[in-house]
N, C-alpha and C positions, 0 to 999 in steps of 0.2 A: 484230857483237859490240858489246854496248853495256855501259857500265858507270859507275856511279856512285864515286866516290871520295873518300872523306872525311880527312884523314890518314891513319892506318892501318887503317881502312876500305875496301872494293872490294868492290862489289857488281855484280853478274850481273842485268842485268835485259831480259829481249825484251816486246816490243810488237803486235799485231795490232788492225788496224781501227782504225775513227778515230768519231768522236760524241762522247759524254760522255765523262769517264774511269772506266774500271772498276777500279779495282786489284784481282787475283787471288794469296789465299795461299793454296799448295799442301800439302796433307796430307804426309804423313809423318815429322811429328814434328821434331825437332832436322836429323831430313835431309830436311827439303822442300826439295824441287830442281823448276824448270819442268819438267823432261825427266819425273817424277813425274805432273804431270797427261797427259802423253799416252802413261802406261802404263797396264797391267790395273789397278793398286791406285787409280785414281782413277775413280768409276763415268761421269763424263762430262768432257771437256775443257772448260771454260769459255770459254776461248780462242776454239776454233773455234764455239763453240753463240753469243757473245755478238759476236761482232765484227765481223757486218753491221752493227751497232749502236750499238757503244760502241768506245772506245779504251781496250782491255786489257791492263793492265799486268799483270805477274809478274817476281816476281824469284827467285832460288836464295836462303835462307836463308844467313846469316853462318854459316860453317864446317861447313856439310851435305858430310857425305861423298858422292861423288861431284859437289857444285857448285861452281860458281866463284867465291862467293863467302867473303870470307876477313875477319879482324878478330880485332881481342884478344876473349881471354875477359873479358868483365865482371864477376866474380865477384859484386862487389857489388848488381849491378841485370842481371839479365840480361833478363828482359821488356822494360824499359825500353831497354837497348840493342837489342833486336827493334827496336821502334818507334822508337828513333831511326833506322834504316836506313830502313825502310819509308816515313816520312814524307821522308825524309832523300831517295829518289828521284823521290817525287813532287812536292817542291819543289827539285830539281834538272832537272825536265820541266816547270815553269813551273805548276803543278796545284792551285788552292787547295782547289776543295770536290769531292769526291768519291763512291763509291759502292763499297763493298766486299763481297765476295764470299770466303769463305775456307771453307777442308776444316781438319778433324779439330783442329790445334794452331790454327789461322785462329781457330778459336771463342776460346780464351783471348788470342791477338793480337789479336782484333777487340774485344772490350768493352776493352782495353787502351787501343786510339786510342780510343775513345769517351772512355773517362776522360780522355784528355789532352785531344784535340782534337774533342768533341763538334760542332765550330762549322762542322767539315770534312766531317762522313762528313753525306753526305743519306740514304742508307737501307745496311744492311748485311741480308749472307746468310749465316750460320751453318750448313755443312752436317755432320753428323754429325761435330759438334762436341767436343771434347774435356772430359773434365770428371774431379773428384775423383768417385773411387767407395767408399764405405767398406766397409770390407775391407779392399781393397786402394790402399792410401796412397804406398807405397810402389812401384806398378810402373811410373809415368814412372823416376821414381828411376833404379831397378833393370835397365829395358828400355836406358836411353841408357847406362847403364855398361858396359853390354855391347854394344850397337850404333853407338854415337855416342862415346864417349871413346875407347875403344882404335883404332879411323881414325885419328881424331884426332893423337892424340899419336905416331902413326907419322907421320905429314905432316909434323907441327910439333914437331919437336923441345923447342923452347922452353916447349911447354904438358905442363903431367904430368898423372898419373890422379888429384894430389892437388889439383891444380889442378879440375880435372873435380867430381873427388866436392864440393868446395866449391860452384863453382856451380851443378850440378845438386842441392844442397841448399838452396841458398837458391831455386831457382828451383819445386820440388816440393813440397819437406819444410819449409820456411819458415812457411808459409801453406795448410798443403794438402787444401782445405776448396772446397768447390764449385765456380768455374770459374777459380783460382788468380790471377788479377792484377784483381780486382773483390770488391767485396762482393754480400751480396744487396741493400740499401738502394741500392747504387748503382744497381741492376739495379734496384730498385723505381721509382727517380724518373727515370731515362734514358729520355728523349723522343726519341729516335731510332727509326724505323720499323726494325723488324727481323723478318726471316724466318727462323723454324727451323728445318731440317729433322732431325729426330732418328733416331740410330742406337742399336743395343743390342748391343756390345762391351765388353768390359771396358776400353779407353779412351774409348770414346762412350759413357757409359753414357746412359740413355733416360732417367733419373730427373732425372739433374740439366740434360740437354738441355728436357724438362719443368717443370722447377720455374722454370726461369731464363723460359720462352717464358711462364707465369705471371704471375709476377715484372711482366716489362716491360707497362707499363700498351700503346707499342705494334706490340705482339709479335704475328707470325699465326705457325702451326707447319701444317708439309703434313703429309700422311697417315703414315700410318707401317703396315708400312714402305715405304720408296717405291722401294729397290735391289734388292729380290727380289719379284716375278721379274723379270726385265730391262726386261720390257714397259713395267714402272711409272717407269723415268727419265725416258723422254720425257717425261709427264707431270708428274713434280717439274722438269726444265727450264722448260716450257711457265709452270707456279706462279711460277718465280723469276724469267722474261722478265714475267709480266703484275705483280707487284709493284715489281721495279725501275721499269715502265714509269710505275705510280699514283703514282711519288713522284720523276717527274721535275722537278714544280716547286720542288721544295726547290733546285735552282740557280740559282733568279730571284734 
């Protein structure tokens, strides 16, 4: 059991394999938990596909239902507290430049360390990445108010639904416009290699997974789609081993 602790911060983070470092954020939204990538709802474990190779980090998301890891709510900056954990364990594992990998909410976390710490990440994998879909503006919103607050404030006493509605409004409804914690300019001049693999969900939507791999002068994007029919993972793993691999010199 390993854990990172920042004052009222504690974080849940496991390890596999040893090489470079990989840091792995796991899909499911406000409730990414490790135990996530080694269920159905994750189309491949990163962990076990990456760890002949690299030193794979994951952690449980600050206040994921069902994870262990726990922290005030932010109201004010909730992305930014994301990233303060996030960085926050990998420079408590001694870890300056890195290699990021992340599912579904990973996409809005991952151009997030870009903006802070561009200096760190040497290449990122955006898999069926999260993004604003017009129309519908409102269903991070709406989805964690109903799946992530009420946990919640059964656990924690001390945190209310009014507390919640606040920060999952500044966190959705603030800004809620293409991959919520970036602009597209930033996304235009961001010299970081990045790979995208794109989904078409109404939180993956393919449009703005698309516009963003555009966008970045440099961006490759795999086939699409590459989770149906099953046969096609291998082969989006296989993409995202041979581009980590083209940009191992970024840690010279």
């Amino acid at each position: 059991m390993s854990f990172y602790e920042k004052g009222a911060v504690r974080i849940y983070y496991e390890e596999a394999g040893s090489g470079l470092p990989l840091l792995v954020i796991p899909g499911g939204g406000l409730n990414s938990t490790i135990a996530g990538l080694k269920g159905s709802s994750s189309p491949f474990n990163p962990m076990e596909e990456f760890k002949a190779e690299y030193r794979c980090i994951a952690a449980d998301l600050r206040n994921a239902d069902g994870g262990q890891s726990s922290g005030p709510l932010e109201i004010d900056r909730p992305w930014d507290a994301f990233a303060d954990d996030q960085l926050g364990v990998m420079d408590h594992l001694g870890i300056d430049k890195f290699m990021v990998l992340g599912f579904c909410i990973g996409g809005p976390f991952i151009w997030n360390l870009l903006k802070r710490t561009p200096h760190r990440i040497v290449a990122a994998v955006l898999a069926q990445p999260s993004g604003s879909r017009p129309g519908m503006r409102d269903l991070f919103y709406d989805n964690n108010m109903k799946g992530w607050g009420p946990p919640l404030t059964a656990r924690r006493p001390e945190i209310t639904m009014t507390m919640v509605d606040k920060f999952l409004t500044k966190m959705y409804r603030t800004d809620p416009d293409f991959v919520f914690t970036v602009t597209r300019d930033f996304v235009r001049n961001c010299q970081t290699p990045v790979l995208i693999l794109p989904d078409d969900v109404p939180a993956h939507p393919y449009a703005v997974a698309m516009e963003a791999a555009m966008l970045a002068p440099k961006a490759e994007v795999s086939m699409f789609p590459w989770k149906e029919p099953k046969e096609r993972i291998p082969l989006a793993v296989r993409q995202i081993r041979s581009f980590l691999r083209a940009h191992r010199s970024g840690f010279a």
